[in-house]
Kinemage of the C-alpha trace (Angstrom):
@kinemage 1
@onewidth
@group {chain A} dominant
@subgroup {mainchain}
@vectorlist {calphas} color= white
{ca unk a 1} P 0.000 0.000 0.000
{ca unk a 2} L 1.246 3.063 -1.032
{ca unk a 3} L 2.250 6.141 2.089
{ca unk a 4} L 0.876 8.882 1.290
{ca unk a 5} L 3.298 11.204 3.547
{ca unk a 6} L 1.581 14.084 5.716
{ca unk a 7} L 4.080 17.483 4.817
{ca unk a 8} L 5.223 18.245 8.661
{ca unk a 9} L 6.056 21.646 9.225
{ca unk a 10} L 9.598 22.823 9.021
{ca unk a 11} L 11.336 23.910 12.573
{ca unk a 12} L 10.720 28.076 12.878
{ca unk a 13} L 14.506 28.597 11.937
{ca unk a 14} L 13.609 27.063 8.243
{ca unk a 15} L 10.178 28.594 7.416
{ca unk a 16} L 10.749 31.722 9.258
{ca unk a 17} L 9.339 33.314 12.685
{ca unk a 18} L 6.180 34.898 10.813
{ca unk a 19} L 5.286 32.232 8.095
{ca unk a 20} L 1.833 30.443 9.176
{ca unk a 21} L 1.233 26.811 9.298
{ca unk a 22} L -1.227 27.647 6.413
{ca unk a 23} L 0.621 29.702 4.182
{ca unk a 24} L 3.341 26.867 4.586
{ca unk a 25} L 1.342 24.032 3.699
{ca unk a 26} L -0.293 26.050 0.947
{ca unk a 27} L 3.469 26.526 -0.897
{ca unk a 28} L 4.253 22.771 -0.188
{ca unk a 29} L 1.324 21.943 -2.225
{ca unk a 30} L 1.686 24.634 -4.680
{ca unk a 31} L 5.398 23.721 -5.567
{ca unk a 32} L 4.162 19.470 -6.000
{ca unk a 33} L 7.134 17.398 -6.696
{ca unk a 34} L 7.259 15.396 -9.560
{ca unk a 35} L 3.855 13.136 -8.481
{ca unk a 36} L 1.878 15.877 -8.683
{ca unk a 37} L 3.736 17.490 -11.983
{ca unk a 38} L 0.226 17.557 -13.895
{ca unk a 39} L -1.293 20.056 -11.140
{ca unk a 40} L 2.003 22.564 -10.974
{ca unk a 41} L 2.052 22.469 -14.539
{ca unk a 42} L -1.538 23.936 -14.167
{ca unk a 43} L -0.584 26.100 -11.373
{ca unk a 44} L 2.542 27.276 -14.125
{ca unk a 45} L -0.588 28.275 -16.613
{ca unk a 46} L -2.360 30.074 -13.817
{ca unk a 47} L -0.341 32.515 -13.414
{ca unk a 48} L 0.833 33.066 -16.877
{ca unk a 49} L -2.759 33.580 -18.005
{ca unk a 50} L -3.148 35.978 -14.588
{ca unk a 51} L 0.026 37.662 -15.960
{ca unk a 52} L -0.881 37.901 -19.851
{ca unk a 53} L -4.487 39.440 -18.649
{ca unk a 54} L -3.023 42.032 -16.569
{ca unk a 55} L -0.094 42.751 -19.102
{ca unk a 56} L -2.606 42.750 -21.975
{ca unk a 57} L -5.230 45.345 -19.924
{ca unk a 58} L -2.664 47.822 -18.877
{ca unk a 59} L -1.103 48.225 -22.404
{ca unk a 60} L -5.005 48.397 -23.595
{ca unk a 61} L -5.893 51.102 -20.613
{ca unk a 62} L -2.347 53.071 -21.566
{ca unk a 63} L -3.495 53.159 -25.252
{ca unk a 64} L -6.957 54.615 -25.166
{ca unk a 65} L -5.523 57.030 -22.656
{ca unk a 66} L -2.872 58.232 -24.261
{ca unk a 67} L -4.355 58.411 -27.374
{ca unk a 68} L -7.362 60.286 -25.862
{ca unk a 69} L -4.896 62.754 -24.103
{ca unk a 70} L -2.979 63.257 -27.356
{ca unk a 71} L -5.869 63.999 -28.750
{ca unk a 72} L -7.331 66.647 -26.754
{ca unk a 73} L -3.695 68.228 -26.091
{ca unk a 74} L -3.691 68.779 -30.014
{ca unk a 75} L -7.159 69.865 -30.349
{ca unk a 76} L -7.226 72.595 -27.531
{ca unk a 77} L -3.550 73.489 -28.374
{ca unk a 78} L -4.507 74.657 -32.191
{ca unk a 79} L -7.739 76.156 -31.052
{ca unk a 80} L -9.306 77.725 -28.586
{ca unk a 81} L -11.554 76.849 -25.085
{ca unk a 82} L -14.721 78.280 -25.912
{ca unk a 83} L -16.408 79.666 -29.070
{ca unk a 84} L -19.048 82.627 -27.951
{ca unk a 85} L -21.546 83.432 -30.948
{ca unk a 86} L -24.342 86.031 -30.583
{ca unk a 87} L -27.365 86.980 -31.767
{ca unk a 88} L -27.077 89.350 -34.728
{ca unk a 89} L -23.496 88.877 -34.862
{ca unk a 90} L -20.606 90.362 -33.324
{ca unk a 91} L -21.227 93.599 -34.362
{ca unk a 92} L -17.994 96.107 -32.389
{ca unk a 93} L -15.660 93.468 -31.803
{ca unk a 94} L -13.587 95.538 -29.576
{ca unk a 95} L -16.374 96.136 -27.024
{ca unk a 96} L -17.267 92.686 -27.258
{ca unk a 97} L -13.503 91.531 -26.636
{ca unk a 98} L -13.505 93.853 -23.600
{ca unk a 99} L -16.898 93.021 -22.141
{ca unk a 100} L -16.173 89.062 -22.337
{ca unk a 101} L -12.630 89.639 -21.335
{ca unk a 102} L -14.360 90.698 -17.375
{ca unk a 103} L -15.579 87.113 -17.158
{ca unk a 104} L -13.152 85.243 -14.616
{ca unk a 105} L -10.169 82.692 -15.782
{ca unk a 106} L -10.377 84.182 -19.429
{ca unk a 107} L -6.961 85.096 -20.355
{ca unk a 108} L -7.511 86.003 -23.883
{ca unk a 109} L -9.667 86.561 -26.722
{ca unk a 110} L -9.773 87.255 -30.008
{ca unk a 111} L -12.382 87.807 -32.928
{ca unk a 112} L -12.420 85.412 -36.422
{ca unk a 113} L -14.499 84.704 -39.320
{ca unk a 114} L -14.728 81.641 -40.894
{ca unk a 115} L -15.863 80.457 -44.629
{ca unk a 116} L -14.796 77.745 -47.165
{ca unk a 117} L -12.979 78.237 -50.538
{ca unk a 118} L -10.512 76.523 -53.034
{ca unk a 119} L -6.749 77.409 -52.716
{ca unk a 120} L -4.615 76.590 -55.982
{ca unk a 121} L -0.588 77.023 -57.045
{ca unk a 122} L 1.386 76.622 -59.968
{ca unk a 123} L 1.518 73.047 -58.873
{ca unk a 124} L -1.649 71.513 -56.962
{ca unk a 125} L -5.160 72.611 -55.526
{ca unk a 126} L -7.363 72.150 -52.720
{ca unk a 127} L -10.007 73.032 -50.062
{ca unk a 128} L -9.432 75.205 -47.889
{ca unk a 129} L -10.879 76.434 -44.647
{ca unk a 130} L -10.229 80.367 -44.144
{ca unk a 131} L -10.075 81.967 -41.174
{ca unk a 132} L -9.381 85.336 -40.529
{ca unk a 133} L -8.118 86.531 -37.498
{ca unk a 134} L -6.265 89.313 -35.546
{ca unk a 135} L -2.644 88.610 -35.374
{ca unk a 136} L -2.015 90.405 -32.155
{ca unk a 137} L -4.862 88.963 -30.289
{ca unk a 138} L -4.689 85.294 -31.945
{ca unk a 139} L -1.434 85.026 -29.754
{ca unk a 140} L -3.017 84.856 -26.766
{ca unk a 141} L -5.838 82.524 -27.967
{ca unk a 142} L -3.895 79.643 -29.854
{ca unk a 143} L -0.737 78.594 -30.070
{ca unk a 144} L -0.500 79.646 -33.820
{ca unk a 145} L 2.876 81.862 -33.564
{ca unk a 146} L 4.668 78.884 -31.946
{ca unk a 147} L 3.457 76.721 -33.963
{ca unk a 148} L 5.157 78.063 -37.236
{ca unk a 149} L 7.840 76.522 -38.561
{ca unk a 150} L 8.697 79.069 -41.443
{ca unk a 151} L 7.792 82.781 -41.780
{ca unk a 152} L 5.903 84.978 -39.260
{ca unk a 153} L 2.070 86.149 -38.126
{ca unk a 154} L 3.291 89.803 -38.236
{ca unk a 155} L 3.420 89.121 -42.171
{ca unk a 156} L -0.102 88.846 -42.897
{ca unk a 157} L -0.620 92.469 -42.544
{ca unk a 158} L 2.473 92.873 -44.880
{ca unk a 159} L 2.575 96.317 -46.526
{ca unk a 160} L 3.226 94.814 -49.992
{ca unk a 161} L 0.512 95.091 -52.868
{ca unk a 162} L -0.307 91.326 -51.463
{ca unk a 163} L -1.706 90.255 -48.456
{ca unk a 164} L -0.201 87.346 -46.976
{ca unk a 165} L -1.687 84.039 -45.552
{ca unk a 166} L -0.469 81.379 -43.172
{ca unk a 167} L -1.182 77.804 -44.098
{ca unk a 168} L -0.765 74.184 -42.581
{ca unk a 169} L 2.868 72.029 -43.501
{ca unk a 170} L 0.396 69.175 -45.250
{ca unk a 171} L -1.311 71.877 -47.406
{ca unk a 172} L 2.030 73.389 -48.602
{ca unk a 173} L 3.002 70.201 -49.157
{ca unk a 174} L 0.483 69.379 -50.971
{ca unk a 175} L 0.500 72.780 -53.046
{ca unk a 176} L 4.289 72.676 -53.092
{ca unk a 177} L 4.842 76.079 -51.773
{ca unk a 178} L 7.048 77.544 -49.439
{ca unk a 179} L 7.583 81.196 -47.659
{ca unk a 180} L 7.386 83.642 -50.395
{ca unk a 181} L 5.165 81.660 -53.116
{ca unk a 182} L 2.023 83.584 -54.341
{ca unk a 183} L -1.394 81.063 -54.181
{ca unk a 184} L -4.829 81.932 -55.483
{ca unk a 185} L -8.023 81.756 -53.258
{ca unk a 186} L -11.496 81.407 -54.553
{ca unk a 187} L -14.686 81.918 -52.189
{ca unk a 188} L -17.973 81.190 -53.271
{ca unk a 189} L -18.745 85.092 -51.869
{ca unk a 190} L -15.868 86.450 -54.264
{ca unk a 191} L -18.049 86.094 -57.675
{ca unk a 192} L -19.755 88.862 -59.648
{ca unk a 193} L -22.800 88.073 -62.113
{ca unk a 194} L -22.633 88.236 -65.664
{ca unk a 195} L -24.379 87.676 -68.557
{ca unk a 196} L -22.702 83.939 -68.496
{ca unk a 197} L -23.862 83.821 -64.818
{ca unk a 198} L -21.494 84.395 -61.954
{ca unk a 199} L -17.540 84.183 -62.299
{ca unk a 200} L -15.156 83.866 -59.842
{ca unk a 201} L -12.766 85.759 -59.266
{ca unk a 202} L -9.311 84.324 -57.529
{ca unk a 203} L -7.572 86.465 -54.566
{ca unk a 204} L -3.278 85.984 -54.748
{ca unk a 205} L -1.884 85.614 -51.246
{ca unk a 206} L 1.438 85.810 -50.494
{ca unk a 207} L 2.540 82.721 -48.074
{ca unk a 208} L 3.543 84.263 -45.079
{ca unk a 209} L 4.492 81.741 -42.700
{ca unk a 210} L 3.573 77.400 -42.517
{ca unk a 211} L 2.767 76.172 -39.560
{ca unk a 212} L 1.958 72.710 -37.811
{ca unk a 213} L -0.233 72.832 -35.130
{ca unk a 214} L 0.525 68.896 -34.426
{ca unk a 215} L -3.543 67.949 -35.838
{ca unk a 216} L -3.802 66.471 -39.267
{ca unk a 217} L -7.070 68.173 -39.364
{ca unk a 218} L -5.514 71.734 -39.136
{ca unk a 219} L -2.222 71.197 -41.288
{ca unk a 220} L -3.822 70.020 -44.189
{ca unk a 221} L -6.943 72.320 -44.196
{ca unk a 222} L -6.742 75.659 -42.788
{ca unk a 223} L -5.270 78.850 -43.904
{ca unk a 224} L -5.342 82.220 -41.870
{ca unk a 225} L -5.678 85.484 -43.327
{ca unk a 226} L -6.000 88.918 -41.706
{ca unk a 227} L -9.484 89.654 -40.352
{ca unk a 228} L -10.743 92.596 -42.400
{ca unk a 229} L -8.792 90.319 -45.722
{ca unk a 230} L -11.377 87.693 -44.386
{ca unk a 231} L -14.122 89.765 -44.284
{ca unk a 232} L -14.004 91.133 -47.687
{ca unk a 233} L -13.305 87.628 -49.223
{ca unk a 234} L -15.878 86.073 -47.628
{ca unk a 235} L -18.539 89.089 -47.740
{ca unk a 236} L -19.612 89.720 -44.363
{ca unk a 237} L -19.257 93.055 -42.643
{ca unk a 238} L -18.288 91.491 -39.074
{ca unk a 239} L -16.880 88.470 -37.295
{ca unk a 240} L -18.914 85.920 -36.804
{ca unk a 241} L -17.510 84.838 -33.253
{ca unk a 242} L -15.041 85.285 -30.574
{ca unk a 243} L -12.529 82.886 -29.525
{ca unk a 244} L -11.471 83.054 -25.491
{ca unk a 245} L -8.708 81.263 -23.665
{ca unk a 246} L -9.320 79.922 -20.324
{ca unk a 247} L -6.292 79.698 -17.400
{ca unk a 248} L -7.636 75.984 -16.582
{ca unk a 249} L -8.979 74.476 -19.980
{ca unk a 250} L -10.512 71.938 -17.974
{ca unk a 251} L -12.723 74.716 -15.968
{ca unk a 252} L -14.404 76.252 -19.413
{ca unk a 253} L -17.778 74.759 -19.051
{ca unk a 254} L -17.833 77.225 -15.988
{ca unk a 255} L -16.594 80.521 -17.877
{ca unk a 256} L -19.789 79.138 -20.370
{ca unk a 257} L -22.287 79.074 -18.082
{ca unk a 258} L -20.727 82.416 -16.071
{ca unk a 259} L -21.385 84.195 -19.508
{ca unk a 260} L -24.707 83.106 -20.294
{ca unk a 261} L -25.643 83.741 -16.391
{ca unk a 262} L -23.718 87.716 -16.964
{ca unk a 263} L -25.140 88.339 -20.491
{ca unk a 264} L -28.161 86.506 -21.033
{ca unk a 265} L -29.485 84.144 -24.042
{ca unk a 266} L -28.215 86.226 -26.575
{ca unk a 267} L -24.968 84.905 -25.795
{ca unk a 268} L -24.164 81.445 -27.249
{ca unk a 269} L -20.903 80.232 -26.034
{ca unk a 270} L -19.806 76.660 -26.308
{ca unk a 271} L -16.865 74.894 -25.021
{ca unk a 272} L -14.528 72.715 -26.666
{ca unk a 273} L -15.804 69.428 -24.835
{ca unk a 274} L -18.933 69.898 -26.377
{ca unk a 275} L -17.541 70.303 -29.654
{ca unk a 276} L -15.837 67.879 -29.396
{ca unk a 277} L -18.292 65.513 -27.347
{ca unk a 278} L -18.724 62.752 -30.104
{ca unk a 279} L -15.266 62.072 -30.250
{ca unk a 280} L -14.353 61.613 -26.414
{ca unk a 281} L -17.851 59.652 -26.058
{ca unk a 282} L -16.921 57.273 -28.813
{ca unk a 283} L -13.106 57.026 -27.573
{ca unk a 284} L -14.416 56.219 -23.849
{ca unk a 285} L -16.935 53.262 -25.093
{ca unk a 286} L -13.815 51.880 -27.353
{ca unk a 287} L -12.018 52.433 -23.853
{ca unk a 288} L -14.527 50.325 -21.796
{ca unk a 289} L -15.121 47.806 -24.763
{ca unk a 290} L -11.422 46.832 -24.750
{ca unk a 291} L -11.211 46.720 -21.072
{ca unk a 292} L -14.010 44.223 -20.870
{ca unk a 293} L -12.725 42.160 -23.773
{ca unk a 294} L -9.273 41.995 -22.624
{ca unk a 295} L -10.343 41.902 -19.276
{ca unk a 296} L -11.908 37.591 -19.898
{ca unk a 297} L -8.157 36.754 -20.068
{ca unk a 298} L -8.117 36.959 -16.255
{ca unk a 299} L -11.445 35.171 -15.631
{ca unk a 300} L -10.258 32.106 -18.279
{ca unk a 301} L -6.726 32.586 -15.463
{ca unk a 302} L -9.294 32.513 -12.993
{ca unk a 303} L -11.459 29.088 -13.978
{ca unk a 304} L -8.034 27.541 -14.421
{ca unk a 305} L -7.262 28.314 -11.077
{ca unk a 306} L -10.814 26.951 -9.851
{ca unk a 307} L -9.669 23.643 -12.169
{ca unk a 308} L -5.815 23.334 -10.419
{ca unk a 309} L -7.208 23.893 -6.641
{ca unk a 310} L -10.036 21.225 -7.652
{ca unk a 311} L -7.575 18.644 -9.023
{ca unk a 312} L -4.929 19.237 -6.131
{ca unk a 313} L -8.254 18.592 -3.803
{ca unk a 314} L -8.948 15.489 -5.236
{ca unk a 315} L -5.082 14.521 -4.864
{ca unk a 316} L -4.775 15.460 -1.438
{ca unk a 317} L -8.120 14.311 0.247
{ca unk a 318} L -5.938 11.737 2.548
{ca unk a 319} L -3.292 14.204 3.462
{ca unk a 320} L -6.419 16.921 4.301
{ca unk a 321} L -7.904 14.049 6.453
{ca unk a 322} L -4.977 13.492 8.136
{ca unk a 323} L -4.657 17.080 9.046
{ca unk a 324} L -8.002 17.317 10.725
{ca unk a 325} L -7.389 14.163 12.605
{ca unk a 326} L -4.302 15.973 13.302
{ca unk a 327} L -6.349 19.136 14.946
{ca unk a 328} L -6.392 21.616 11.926
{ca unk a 329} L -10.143 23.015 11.902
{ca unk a 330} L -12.103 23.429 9.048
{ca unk a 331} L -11.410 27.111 8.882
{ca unk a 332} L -7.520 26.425 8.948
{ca unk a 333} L -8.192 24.178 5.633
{ca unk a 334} L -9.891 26.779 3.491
{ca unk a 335} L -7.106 29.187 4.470
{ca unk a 336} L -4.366 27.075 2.650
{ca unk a 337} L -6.579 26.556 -0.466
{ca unk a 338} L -7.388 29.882 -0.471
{ca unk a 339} L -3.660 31.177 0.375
{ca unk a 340} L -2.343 28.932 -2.495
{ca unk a 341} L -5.148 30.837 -5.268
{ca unk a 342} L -3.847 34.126 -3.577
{ca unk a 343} L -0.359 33.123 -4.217
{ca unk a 344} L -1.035 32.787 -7.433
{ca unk a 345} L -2.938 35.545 -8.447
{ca unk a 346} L -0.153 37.857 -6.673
{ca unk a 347} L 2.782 36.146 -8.565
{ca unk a 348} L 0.644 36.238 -11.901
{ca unk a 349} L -0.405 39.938 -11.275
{ca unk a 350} L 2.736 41.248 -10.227
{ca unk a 351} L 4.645 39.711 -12.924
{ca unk a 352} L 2.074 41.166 -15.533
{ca unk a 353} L 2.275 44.503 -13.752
{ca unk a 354} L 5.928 44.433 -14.121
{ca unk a 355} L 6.284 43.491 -17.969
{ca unk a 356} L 2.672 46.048 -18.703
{ca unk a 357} L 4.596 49.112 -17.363
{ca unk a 358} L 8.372 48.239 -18.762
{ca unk a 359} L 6.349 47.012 -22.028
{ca unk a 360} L 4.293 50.935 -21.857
{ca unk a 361} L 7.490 52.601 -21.625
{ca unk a 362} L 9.227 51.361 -24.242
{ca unk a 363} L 6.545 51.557 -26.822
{ca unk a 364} L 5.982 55.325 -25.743
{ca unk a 365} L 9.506 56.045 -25.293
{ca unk a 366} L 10.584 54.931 -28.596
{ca unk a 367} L 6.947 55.693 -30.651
{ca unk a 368} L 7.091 51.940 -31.822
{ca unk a 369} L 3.465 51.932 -33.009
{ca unk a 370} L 2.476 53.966 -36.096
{ca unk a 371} L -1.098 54.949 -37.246
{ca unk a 372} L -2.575 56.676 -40.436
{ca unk a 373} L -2.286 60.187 -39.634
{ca unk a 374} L -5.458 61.405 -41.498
{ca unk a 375} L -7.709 59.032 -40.017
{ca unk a 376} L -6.275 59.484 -36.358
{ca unk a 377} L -4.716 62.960 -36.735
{ca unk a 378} L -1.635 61.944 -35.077
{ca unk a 379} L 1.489 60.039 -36.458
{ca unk a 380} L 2.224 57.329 -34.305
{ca unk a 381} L -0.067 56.289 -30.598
{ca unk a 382} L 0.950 57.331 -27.490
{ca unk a 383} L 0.694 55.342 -24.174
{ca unk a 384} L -0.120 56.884 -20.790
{ca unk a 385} L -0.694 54.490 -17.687
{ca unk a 386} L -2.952 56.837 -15.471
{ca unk a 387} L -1.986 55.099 -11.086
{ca unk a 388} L -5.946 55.382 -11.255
{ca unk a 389} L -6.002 52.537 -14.062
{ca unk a 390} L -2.970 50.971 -12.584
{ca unk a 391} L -4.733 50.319 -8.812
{ca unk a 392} L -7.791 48.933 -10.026
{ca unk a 393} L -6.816 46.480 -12.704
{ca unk a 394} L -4.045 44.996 -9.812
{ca unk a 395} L -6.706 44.693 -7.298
{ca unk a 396} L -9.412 43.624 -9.690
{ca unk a 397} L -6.642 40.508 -10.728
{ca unk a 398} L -6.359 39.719 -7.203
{ca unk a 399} L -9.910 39.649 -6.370
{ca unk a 400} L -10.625 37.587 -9.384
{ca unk a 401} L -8.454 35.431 -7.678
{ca unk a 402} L -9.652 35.082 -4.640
{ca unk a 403} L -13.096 34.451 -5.386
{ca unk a 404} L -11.614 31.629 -7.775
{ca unk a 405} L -10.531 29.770 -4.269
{ca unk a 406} L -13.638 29.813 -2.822
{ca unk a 407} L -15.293 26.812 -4.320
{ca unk a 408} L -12.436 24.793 -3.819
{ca unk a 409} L -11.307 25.570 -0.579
{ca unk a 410} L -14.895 25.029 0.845
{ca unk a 411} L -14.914 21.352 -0.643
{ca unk a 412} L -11.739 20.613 0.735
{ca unk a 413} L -12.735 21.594 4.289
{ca unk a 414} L -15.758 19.323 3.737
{ca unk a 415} L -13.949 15.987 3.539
{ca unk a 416} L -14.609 14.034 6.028
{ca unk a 417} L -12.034 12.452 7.484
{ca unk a 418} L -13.104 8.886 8.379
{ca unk a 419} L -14.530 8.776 4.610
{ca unk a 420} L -11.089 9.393 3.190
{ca unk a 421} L -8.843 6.991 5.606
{ca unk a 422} L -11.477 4.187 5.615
{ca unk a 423} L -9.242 1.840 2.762
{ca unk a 424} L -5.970 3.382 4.152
């Protein structure tokens, strides 16, 4: 008949002053010898899968965040907090400019109009978006003037018989112009009727300066022109908004509703999160879709836990048996099943904690991944690993975990002894 040896506990100079008798037992049975090679092998693929699920969910968390931070960074960088329209139009820009410039945290402001037309060269065409603007007071507004990489804002009020324009690095690529060249600009407001019906009549610019304001959108779509240039291409006799700059772009929903509280309803401001809402909303749900999907690689870690703890119950049923007999209470058994699921959730998480940060830091350090710049207005993806994101997915892995022991631990402290010694 074959022993089936009880594992005694070592003296306290071996396993230590503090260990317990149950997290003791729990590694003896965790690290099986070689009769019991079939469970640690499981145990092994526990805490891979633990590890792979956390590593795989941090990297997934660090992506959406970083590319939704990257995002918004570029978007409020190359334009500005809130957009106040009003009724009738911004007729005396200047009073308007002062009035809104009395509401708390605005630190600038500045008046545009805005229209479409088609921008050509010697050597290509396109769209374009116009928009005129003050030079001195765009500075404090947007980042335009550190944005260029060629020429200057003070040159689109150039005293030269042409007027000058700033436009984005993509569109002057794809016009092939630099500082200096001379484009034409066509507005649907710049045509005159004739007996042939209207004809338009094209506007030469001057490039005065390219700039990249870091957003694909921008750089490959957007010219600016003087404002009062603007205004007589486009045909309208005032701005039709004013751009402000908050000190906290995060606080701009309050300078909206400050205005509309100051001024009343003829005052329509909106702030760049509501622009914008679509965009966040859709790049949280991707956020929480991943998280989820990702996230089942920790519950399949989880069931094979459940399956291991099972399997090493079914093994060890004498050797539990004996340890009652021996005094060990049916609390004391649970507490090494459940110590030994621990144990491997915390070796699984922390080694997929580990290889998820030093994996997010070398992607973002060294801007491994690349992504179609037109269809996600940035070059390559950014990775950001907010502690927020970091705490819960390591204590979410551990409490999958421990609710994985449950089951098994309770049906090992079930076994009744003189059932499992009765052929011994």
């Amino acid at each position: 008949m074959t022993s089936h040896a009880v594992p005694r506990p070592a003296p306290p100079a071996a396993r230590g002053t503090f260990m317990a008798f149950e997290l003791f037992i729990a590694l003896r049975y965790l690290l099986a010898g070689r009769k019991q090679a079939f469970i640690s092998l499981i145990s092994l693929i526990s805490v891979l899968g633990v590890a792979v699920g956390v590593m795989a969910l941090l990297i997934a968390l660090a992506l959406m965040t970083g590319l939704q931070a990257e995002l918004r960074d570029r978007i409020v960088g190359a334009a500005a907090h809130v957009y106040v329209f009003k009724v009738g139009g911004i007729e005396d820009p200047a009073a308007e400019i002062k009035k809104l410039r009395e509401i708390p945290r605005v630190t600038g402001a500045a008046p545009v109009v805005l229209g479409k037309g088609l921008i050509s060269s010697a050597r290509g065409e396109a769209f374009i978006e116009i928009k005129g603007i003050d030079p001195d007071s765009e500075k404090s507004v947007t980042r335009i003037e550190r944005s260029l990489e060629a020429g200057s804002v003070a040159g689109l009020t150039s005293t030269d018989r042409l007027q000058g324009i700033l436009i984005g690095r993509d569109l002057a690529a794809t016009l092939e112009v630099k500082t200096g060249d001379v484009v034409s600009v066509i507005t649907p407001e710049g045509s005159t009727m004739t007996p042939f019906g209207p004809q338009w009549r094209p506007r030469d610019l001057r490039v005065a300066g390219i700039f990249s304001l870091g957003l694909y959108e921008y750089d490959s779509a957007y010219g600016f022109v003087d404002l009062d240039v603007g205004m007589r291409m486009l045909g309208k006799d005032h701005p039709d908004f004013v751009e402000l700059r908050v000190d906290d772009m995060f606080r701009a929903q309050s300078v909206v509703d400050t205005i509309v509280e100051r001024y009343g309803a003829e005052y329509l401001p909106q702030g760049w999160a509501d622009l914008n809402r679509n965009l966040f909303s859709a790049l949280w749900l991707e956020k929480m879709a991943i998280s989820i999907t990702i996230g089942l690689i920790v519950m399949v870690a989880a069931l094979n836990i459940v399956a291991s703890l099972i399997l090493l119950v079914m093994e060890k049923s004498r050797d539990i048996a004996i340890l009652k007999t021996m005094g060990t209470s049916a609390a004391g058994i649970r507490r090494i099943f459940m110590l030994q699921g621990l144990v491997i959730g915390l070796v699984g998480t922390t080694a997929g904690a580990l290889g998820g940060c030093g994996l997010i830091y070398i992607l973002d350090r060294y801007k491994l991944i690349h992504v179609p710049i037109d269809v996600y207005q940035i070059s390559y993806v950014p990775f950001t690993l907010e502690a927020q994101d970091f705490v819960v997915v390591v204590l979410a892995a551990v409490l999958i975990c421990f609710v994985a022991t449950i089951y098994p631990s309770r049906l090992a402290s079930k076994i009744d002894p003189a059932v499992a010694l009765r052929y011994q």
